[in-house]
Wavefront OBJ file of the C-alpha trace (Angstrom):
o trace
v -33.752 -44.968 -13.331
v -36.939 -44.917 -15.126
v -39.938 -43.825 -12.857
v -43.035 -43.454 -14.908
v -45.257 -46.039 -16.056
v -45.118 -48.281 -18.202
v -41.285 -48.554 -17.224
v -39.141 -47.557 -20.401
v -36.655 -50.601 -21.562
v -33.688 -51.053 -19.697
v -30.138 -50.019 -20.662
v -28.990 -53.267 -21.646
v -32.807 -54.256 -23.987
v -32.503 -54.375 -27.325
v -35.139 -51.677 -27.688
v -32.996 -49.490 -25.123
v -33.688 -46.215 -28.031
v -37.339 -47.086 -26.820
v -36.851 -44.808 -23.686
v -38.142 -41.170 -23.353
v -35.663 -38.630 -23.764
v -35.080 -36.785 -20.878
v -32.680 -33.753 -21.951
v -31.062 -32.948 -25.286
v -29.087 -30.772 -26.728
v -29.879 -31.244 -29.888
v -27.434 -28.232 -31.795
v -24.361 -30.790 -30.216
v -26.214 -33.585 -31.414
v -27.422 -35.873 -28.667
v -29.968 -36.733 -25.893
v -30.157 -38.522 -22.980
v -32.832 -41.562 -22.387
v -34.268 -42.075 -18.908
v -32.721 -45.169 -19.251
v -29.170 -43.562 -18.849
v -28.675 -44.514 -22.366
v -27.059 -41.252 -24.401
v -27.655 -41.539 -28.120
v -26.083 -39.600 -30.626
v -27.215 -38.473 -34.444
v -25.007 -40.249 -35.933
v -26.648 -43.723 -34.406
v -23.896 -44.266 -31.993
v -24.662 -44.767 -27.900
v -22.949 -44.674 -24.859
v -24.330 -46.924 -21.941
v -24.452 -46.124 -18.314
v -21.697 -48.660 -17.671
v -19.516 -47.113 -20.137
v -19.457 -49.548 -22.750
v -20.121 -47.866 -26.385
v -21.962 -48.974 -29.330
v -20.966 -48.202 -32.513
v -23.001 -45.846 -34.981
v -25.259 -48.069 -37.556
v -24.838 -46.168 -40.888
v -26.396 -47.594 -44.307
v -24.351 -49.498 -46.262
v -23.545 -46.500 -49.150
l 1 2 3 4 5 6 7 8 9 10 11 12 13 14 15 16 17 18 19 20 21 22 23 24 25 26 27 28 29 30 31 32 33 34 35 36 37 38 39 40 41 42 43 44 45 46 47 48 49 50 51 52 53 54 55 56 57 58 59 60
């Protein structure tokens, strides 16, 4: 997906947050990565493929 340079991490990277954020809407509380990655406030993702990944709160 990504088509600038240097190439932003894939989808499936461990640094997949690394990508640049190509829309938001920020007052509903998440963006979308060039990546296809959509990340939301609360830490939680959803891939391209579908698969989600669970928000990473702080221990309290």
């Amino acid at each position: 997906m990504c088509r600038h340079h240097p190439p932003c991490p894939a989808a499936d990277a461990p640094d997949r947050e690394a990508a640049k954020v190509i829309t938001s809407a920020l007052s509903q509380g998440w963006a979308a990565l060039c990546n296809g990655v959509i990340v939301f406030e609360d830490t939680g993702e959803l891939l391209p493929d579908g698969r989600v990944i669970a928000p990473r709160r702080p221990a309290a």
